[in-house]
C-alpha positions, 0 to 999 in steps of 0.5 A, spaced: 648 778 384 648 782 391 648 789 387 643 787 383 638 784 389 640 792 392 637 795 386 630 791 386 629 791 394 631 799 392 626 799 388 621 796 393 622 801 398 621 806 392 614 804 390 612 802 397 613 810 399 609 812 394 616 814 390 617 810 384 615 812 378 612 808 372 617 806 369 620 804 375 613 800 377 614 796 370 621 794 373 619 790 379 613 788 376 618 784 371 622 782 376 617 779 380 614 775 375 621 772 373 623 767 379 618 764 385 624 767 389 623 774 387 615 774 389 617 771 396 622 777 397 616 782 395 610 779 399 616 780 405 616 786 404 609 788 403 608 785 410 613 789 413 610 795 410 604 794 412 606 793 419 610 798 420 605 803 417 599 800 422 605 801 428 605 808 425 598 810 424 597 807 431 603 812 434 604 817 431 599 818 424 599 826 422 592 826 421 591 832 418 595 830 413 593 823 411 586 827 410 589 832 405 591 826 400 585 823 400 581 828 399 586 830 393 583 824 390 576 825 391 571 829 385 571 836 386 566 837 391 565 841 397 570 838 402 573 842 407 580 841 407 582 846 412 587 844 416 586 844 424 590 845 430 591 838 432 597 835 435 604 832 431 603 825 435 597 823 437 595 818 443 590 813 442 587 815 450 587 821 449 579 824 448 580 830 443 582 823 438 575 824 437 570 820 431 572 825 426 579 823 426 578 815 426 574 816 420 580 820 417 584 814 420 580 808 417 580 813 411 588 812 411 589 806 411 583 803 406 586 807 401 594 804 403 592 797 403 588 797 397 594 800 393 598 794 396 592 789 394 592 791 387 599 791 387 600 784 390 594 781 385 597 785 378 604 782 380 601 774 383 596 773 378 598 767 372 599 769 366 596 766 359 600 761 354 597 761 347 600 757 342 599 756 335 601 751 330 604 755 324 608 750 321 606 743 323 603 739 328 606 740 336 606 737 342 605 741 349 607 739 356 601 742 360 602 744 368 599 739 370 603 734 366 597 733 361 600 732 354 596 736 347 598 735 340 596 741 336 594 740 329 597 746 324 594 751 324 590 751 330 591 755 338 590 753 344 591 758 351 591 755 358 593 759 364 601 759 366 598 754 373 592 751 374 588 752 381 581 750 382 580 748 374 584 746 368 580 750 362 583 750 356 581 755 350 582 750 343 581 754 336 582 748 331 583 740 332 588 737 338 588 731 341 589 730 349 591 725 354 589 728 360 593 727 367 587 724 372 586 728 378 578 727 381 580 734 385 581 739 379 577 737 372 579 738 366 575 743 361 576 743 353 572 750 351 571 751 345 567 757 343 560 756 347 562 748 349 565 745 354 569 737 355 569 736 360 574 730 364 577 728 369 583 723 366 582 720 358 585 721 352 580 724 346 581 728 340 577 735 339 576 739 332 572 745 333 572 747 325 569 739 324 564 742 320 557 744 318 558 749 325 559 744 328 565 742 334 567 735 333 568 730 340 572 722 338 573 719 345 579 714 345 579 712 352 575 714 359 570 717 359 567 725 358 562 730 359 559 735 354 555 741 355 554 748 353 557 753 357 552 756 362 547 750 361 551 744 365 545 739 366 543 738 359 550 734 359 551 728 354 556 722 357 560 720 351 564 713 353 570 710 348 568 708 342 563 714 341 564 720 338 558 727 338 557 733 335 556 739 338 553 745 334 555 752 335 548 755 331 544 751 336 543 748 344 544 740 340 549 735 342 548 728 338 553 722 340 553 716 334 558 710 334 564 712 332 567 708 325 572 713 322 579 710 322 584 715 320 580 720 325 587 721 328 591 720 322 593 728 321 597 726 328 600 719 326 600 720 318 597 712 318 591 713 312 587 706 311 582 706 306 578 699 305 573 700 299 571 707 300 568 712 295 574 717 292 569 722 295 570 719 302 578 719 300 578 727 298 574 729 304 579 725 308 586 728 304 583 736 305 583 734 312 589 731 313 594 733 307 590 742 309 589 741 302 584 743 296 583 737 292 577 738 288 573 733 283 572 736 277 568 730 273 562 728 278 562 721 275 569 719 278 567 721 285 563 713 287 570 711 284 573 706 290 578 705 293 583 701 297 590 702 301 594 704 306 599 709 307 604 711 313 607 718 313 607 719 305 607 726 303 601 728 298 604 728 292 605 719 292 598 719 294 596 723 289 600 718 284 597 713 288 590 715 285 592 717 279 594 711 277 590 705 281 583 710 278 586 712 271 586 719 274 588 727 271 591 730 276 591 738 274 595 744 279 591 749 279 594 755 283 593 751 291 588 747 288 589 740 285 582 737 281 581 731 280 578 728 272 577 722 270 572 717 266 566 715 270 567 708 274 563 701 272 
């Protein structure tokens, strides 16, 4: 363990003299992203450094010599870089330290303390989480101990650590019980939209449809807008559900009465008196499925029953017998033929 911290303080010590090579560079940039310990380490010796060369540049800087790096950086151009007899060590009292030399001092020491702020951000900067659920439903424990269920086949990426704000980027359905925190608000971005809240639970399709971004609130209360246009928000209170359009600056709220809204999360399915159009709509969304009605007489058949957690084959056999149904595989796709009901 000792060895291995002597190698990486090595290593700092390397890239800090302006030694380390790339690959070197890549390494202890890895390194410090492992442990919080790690970064502690390297802004310690960051500041060591920085102190030791202002204690330098005050003493002993060869000037000369700092101007010829800085010029090496510099466009071709006509700069004269031709040495000039000066002292090794330089004593601030003394009058020769005239303003020509300052400059290449501040010069010096601009071009040392930006390479180390660029540095400090590239190795402190958090990095991004992206999910996707591939195969099946996924639950996800944020930094701030908010909690979100992912549909298959839909991501969501947030930062490693939330600061000001806690955005999240949603492609597809989630649903969210959000940790209450009046001090950073929770933002749900969907393409040009934004939920915004402080503590609640809520689900969110951003596929819902017709171009449209999808909002059911369950509880709390949420605020929807478009990105860049935040005073032509819309309060959506428990009960209410919106949608917002893609296509155009149109968010519109109505009261809520789907039941299985949440039934691609919990698996409970409740059709009271419903036309089998409704049901099918509801079965794709749920089930990812291609359900088509081949007979367009059978689509105002209804239906009434529950189902809990059964695979879509049982439903489908529900169907069939209860409406004296055909149903026909096709590939991916299941149609749906019938005679006309009464």
């Amino acid at each position: 363990m000792n060895d291995n911290l002597t190698y990486y303080t090595d290593l700092i010590s390397r890239y800090f003299a302006g030694e380390a090579t790339p690959a070197e560079i890549l390494l202890i940039s890895a390194w410090v992203k492992e442990e919080p310990e790690n970064k502690r380490l390297f802004v310690a010796y960051q500041k060591t450094w920085l102190a030791t060369e202002k204690s330098m540049l005050d003493s002993k800087l060869d000037v000369n010599e700092e101007w010829r790096k800085l010029v090496s950086l510099m466009p071709t151009a006509s700069v004269n870089t031709d040495p000039e007899v000066v002292p090794l060590l330089i004593v601030r009292k003394r009058p020769a330290f005239g303003i020509r030399n300052l400059w290449k001092v501040a010069a010096a020491i601009v071009i040392l303390a930006v390479s180390a702020a660029v540095m400090f951000y590239y190795f402190s900067k958090p990095g991004t989480v992206a999910l996707t659920a591939d195969n099946g439903n996924i639950e996800q424990v944020l930094p701030d101990g908010s909690v979100i269920t992912l549909a298959l086949g839909s991501t969501i990426e947030y930062p490693e650590k939330f600061t000001d704000t806690r955005e999240v980027k949603l492609t597809g359905e989630a649903y969210f019980t959000v940790t209450h925190d009046k001090t950073k608000p929770f933002i749900v971005a969907g393409e040009n939209a934004r939920v915004e809240v402080l503590g609640t639970t809520f689900n969110v399709n951003t596929n819902a449809g017709n171009a449209t971004m999808s909002v059911v609130l369950t509880s709390g209360k949420v605020s929807l807008y478009y990105e860049n246009h935040t005073s032509g928000n819309v309060i959506l209170l428990p009960g209410e559900m919106a949608e917002i359009s893609r296509t155009e600056q149109k968010i519109t709220k109505t009261t809520h009465v789907d039941p299985n809204y949440m039934a691609w999360k919990t698996g409970k399915l409740e059709f009271d008196n419903q036309d089998l159009g409704q049901v099918i709509a509801t079965l794709n969304h749920v089930y990812h499925a291609d359900i088509k009605i081949a007979d367009v007489g059978i689509r105002n058949c209804r239906i009434t029953a529950t189902f809990d957690s059964q695979p879509l084959t049982s439903v489908l056999n529900v169907l069939k017998g209860t409406l004296d149904l055909q149903v026909v595989e096709k590939g991916k796709t299941v149609e749906l033929s019938g005679k006309p009901c009464q």
